[in-house]
ZAZA-243157 format. One record per residue (C-alpha): residue number from 1; z, y, x; residue in three letters. Coordinates in pm, whole numbers, plus 50000, padded with zeros to 5 digits. Layout:
+------+-------+-------+-------+------+
| resi |    c3 |    c2 |    c1 | resn |
+------+-------+-------+-------+------+
|  NUM |     Z |     Y |     X |  ala |
...
+------+-------+-------+-------+------+
This chain:
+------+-------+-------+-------+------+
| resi |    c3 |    c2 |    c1 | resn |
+------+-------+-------+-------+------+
|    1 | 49429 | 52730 | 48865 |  unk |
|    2 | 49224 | 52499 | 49112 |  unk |
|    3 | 49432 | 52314 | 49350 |  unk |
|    4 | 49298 | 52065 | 49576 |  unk |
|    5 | 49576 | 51894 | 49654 |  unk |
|    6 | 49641 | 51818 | 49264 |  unk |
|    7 | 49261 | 51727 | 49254 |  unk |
|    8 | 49254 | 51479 | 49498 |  unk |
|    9 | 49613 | 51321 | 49340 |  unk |
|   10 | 49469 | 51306 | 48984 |  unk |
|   11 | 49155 | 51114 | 49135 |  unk |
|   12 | 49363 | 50876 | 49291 |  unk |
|   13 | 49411 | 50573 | 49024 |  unk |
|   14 | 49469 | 50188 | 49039 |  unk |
|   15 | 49144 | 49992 | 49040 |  unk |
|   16 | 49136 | 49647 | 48994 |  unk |
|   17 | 48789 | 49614 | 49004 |  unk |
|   18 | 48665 | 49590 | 49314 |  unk |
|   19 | 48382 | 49557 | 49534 |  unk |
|   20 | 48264 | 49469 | 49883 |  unk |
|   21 | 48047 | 49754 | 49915 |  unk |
|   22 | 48190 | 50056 | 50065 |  unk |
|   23 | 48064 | 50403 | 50157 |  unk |
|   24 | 48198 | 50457 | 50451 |  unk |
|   25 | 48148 | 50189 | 50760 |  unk |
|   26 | 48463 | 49942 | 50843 |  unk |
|   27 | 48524 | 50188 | 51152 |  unk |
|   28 | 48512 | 50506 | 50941 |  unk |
|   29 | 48726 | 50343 | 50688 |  unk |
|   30 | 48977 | 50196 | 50952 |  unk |
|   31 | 48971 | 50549 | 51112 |  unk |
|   32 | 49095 | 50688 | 50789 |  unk |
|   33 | 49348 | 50484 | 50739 |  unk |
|   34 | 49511 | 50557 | 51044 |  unk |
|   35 | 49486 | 50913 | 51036 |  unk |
|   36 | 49633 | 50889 | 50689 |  unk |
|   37 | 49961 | 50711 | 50828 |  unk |
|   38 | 50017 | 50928 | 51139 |  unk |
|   39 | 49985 | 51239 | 50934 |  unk |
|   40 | 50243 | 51159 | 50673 |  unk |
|   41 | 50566 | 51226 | 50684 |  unk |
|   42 | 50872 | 51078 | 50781 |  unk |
|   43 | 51248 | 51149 | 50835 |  unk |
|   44 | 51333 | 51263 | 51180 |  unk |
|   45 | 50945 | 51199 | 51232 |  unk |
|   46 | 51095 | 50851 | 51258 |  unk |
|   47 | 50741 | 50747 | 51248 |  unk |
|   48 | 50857 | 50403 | 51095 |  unk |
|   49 | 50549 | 50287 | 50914 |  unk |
|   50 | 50331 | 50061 | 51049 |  unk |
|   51 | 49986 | 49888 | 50919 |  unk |
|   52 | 49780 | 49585 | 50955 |  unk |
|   53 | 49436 | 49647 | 50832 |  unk |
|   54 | 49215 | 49364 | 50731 |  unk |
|   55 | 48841 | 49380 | 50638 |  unk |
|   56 | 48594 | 49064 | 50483 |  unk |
|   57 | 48714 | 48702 | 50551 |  unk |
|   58 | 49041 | 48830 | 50716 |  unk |
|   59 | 49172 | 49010 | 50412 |  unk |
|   60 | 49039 | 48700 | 50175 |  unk |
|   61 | 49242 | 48477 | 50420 |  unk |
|   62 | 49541 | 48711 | 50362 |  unk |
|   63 | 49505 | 48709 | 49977 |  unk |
|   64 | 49394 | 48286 | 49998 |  unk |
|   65 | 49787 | 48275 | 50181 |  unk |
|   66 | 49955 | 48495 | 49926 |  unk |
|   67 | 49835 | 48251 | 49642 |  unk |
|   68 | 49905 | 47970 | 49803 |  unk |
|   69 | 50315 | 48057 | 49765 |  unk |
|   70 | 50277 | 48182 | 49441 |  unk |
|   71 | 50164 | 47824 | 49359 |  unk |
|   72 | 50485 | 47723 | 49496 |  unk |
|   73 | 50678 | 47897 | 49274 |  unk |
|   74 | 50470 | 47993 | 48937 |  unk |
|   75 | 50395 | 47694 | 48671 |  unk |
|   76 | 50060 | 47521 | 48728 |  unk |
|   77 | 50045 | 47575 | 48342 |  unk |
|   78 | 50077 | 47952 | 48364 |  unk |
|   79 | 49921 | 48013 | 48682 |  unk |
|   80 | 49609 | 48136 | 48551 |  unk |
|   81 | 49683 | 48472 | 48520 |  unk |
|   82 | 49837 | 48514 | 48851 |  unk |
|   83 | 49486 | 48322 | 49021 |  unk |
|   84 | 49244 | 48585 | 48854 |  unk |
|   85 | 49468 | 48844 | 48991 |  unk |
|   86 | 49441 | 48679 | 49334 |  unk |
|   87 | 49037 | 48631 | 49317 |  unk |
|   88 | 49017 | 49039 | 49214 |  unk |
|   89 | 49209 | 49166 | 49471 |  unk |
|   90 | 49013 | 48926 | 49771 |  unk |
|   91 | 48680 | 49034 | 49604 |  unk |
|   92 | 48777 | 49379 | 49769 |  unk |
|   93 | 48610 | 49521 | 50096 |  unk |
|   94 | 48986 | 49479 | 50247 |  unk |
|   95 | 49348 | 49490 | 50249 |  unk |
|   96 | 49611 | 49707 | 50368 |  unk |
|   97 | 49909 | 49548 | 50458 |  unk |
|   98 | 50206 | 49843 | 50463 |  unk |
|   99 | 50522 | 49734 | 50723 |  unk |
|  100 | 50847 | 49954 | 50797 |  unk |
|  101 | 50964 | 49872 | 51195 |  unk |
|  102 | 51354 | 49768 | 51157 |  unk |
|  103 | 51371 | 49845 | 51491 |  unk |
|  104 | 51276 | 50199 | 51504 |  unk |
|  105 | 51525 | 50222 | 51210 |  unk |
|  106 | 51818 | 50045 | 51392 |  unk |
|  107 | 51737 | 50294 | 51680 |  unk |
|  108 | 51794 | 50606 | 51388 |  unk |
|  109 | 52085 | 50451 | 51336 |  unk |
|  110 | 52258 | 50431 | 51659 |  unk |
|  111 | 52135 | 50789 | 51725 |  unk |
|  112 | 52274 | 50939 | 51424 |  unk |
|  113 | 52574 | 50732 | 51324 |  unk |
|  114 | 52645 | 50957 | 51099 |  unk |
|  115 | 52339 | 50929 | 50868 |  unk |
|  116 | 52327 | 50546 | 50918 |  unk |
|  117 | 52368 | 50371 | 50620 |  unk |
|  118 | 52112 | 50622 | 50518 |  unk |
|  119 | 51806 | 50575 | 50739 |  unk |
|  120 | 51701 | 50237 | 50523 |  unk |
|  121 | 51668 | 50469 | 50197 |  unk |
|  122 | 51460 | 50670 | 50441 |  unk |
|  123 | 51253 | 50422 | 50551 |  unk |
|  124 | 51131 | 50362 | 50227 |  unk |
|  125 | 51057 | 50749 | 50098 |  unk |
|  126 | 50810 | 50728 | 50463 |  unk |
|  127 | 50626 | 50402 | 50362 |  unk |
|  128 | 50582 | 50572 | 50012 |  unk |
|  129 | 50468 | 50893 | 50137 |  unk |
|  130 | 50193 | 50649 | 50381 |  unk |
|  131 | 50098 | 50449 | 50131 |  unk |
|  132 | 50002 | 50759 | 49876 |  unk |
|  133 | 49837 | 50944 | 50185 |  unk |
|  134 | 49638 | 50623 | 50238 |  unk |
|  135 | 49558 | 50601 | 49829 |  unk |
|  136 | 49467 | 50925 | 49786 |  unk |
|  137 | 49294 | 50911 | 50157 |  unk |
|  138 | 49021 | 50647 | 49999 |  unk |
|  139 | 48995 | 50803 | 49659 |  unk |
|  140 | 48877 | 51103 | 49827 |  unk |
|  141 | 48624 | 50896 | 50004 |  unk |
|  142 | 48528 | 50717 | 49668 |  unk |
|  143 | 48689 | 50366 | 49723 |  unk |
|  144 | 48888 | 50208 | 49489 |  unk |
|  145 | 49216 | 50057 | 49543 |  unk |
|  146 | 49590 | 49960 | 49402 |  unk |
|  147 | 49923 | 49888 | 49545 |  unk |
|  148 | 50052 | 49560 | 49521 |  unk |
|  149 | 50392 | 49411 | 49570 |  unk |
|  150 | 50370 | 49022 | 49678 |  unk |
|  151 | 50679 | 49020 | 49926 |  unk |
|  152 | 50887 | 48889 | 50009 |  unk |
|  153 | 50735 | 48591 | 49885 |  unk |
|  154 | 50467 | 48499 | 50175 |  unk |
|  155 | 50590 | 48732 | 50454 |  unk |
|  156 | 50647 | 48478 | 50634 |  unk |
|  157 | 50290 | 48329 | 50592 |  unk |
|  158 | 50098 | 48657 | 50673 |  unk |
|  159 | 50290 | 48737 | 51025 |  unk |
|  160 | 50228 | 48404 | 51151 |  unk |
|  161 | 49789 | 48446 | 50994 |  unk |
|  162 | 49838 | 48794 | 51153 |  unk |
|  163 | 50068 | 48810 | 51439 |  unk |
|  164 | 50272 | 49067 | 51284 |  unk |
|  165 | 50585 | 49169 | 51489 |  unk |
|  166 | 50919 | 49046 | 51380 |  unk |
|  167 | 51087 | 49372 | 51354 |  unk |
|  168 | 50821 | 49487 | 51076 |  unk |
|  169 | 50953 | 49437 | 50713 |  unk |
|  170 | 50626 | 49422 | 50475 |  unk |
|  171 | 50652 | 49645 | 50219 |  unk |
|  172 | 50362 | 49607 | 49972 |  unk |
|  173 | 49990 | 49540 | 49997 |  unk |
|  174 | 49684 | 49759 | 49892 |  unk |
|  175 | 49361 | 49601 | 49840 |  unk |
|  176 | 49062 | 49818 | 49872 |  unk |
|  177 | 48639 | 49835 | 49809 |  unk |
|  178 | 48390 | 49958 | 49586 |  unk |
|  179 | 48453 | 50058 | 49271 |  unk |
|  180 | 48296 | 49741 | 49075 |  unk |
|  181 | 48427 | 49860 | 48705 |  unk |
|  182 | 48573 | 50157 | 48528 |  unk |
|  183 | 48902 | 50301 | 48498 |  unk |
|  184 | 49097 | 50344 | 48180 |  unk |
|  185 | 49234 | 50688 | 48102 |  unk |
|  186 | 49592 | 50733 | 48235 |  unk |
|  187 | 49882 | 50866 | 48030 |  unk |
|  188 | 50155 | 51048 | 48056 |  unk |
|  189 | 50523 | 51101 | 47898 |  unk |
|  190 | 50618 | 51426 | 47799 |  unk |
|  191 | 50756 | 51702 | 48021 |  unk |
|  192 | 51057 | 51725 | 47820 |  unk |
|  193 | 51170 | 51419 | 47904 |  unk |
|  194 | 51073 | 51453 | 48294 |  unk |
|  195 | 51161 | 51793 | 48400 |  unk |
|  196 | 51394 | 52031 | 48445 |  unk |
|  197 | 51345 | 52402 | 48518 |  unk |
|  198 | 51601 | 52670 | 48560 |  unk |
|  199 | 51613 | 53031 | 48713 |  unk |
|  200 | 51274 | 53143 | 48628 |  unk |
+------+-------+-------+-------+------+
């Protein structure tokens, strides 16, 4: 059975190789990622995700500030993993930065008391579902990319570089560009232990 949906999911993958070069201009590419966010979904179309996008020197700054606190806190002795990771990810065409607005959140919540210690849990299923329409967005388009977790260790640092508001929570990173390597083959458990089916 062709499906394109399940096409376009198995070409997304993690690439840590990346590139400058893209295919698509910065304005095509920052189009996308937009459209990408305001099309997925969210509870009570909350609309809760938000994005900073960064191309070239602005996404190396962001990248430069998010090794700079990792200094602060990893070894100098074992650091050198952590610094290759930070030099792959800024040798990308750009960065995604991913935010949830607390506000819009604290507004769910004062709406629908009833579902409020919920709407947190909530936010987070919406910035998942952006950040795979985003993913899968640039696979489609043939750039590379991976989602990245540096927070909360220099939020602080990148909303000051990037006059982020204070009610947006960062949530993760994605670096993005050309694909300068391969990818390795991906693998998978067994359904077994995954899935359930019953009533067919």
């Amino acid at each position: 059975m062709s499906n394109k949906t399940l096409e376009l999911l198995q070409k997304r993958r993690t690439q840590y190789a990346l590139g400058k070069d893209l295919p698509l201009s910065a304005d095509m590419v920052e189009g996308l990622i937009k459209a990408a966010i305001r099309h997925a979904p969210s509870s009570f179309n909350s609309q809760s995700s938000r994005a900073v996008i960064l191309f070239g020197a602005e996404s190396e700054k962001a990248w430069g500030l998010i090794e700079a606190e990792l200094r602060k806190i990893v070894p100098a002795e074992d650091f050198g993993p952590t610094e290759a990771k930070m030099k792959g990810f800024a040798a990308g065409a750009g960065t995604v930065l991913f935010y949830e607005d607390e506000d819009t959140i604290k507004g769910l919540q004062e709406q629908f008391p009833l579902y409020a210690d919920a709407f947190p849990r909530f936010s987070q299923h919406s910035a998942g579902m952006a950040q795979l329409a985003v993913w899968t967005a640039l696979a489609e388009e043939g750039i590379g990319a991976s989602l990245q977790h540096y927070n909360p260790v220099a939020d602080a640092a990148l909303a000051e570089a990037f006059d982020v508001p204070a009610s947006w929570t960062l949530v993760a990173q994605m670096p993005f560009g050309g694909h300068a390597g391969e990818i390795g083959d991906k693998t998978f458990m067994e359904d077994e232990a995954r899935f359930r089916t019953h009533g067919k």
